[in-house]
N, C-alpha and C positions, 0 to 999 in steps of 0.2 A: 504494500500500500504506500509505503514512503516514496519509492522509486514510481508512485504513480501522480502524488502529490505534486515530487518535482518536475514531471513532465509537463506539468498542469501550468508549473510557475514558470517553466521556459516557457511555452506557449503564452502563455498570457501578456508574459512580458514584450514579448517579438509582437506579440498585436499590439499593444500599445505604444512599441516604437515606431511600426507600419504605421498606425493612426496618428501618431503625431505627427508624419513625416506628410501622412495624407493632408493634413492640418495648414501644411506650409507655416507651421510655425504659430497655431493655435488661431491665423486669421479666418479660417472656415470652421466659424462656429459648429457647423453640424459632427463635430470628429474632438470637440471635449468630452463628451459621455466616452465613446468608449478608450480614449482615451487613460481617465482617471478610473474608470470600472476594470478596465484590462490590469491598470499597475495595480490599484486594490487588492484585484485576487489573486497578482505574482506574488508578492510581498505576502499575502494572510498565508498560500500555500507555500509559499518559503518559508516561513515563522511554523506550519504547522509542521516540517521537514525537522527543522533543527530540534522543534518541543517534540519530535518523535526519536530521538538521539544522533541525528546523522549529525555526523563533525561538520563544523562550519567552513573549515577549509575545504572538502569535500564537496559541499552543498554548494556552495559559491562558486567553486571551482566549475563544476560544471553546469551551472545555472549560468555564469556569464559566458564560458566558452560555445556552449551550444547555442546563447542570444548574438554571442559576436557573429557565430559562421549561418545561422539561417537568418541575421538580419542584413548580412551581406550578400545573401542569395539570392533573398525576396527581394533587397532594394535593388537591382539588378532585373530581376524580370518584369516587376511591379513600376519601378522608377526607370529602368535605362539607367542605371548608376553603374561608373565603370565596378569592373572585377575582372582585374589584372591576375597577372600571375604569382606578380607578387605579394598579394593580397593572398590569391591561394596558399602560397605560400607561410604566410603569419598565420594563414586559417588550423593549418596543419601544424604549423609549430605550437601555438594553445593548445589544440586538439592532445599533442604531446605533452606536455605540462599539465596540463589536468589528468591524465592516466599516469605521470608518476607522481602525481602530489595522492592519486585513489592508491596506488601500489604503495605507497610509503606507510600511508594510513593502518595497513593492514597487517 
């Protein structure tokens, strides 16, 4: 259940960076609800992760590694935002840094 929680807070998180990005920067009022509803429920399902015991390194760890690499995905299909290589590149270097900050944990 934890590891479903957290999938709950990357997801919600990455919508609300999409929505804000949709926002242009909060001038299209219609895109504050979800918005502030999206981070609401990243943050309550991350708080509900950690008050389930997962270590905060861990939880964080890959809460923002998986928000860095699918909001640089979406913002790419969604926006036409570049994604370089070497952009893949730092996606893949995180991606490596959070599986030995989870391996160390253990």
């Amino acid at each position: 259940m934890i590891w479903i929680m957290l999938a709950g807070a990357i997801i919600f998180e990455v919508t609300g960076t999409m929505s804000l990005r949709a926002s242009e920067g909060l001038r299209k009022k219609l895109w504050i609800a979800p918005v502030l509803i999206s981070y609401i429920l990243a943050f309550t399902l991350l708080f509900l992760c950690l008050g389930q015991g997962m270590p905060v390194g861990v939880a964080y760890g890959i809460w923002s590694a998986c928000g860095v690499a699918l909001t640089a995905i979406l913002a790419r299909i969604l926006f036409q935002e570049p994604f370089t290589w070497v952009m893949g590149l730092g996606v893949v270097a995180i991606a490596g840094g959070v599986l030995l900050i989870e391996l160390g944990a253990q």
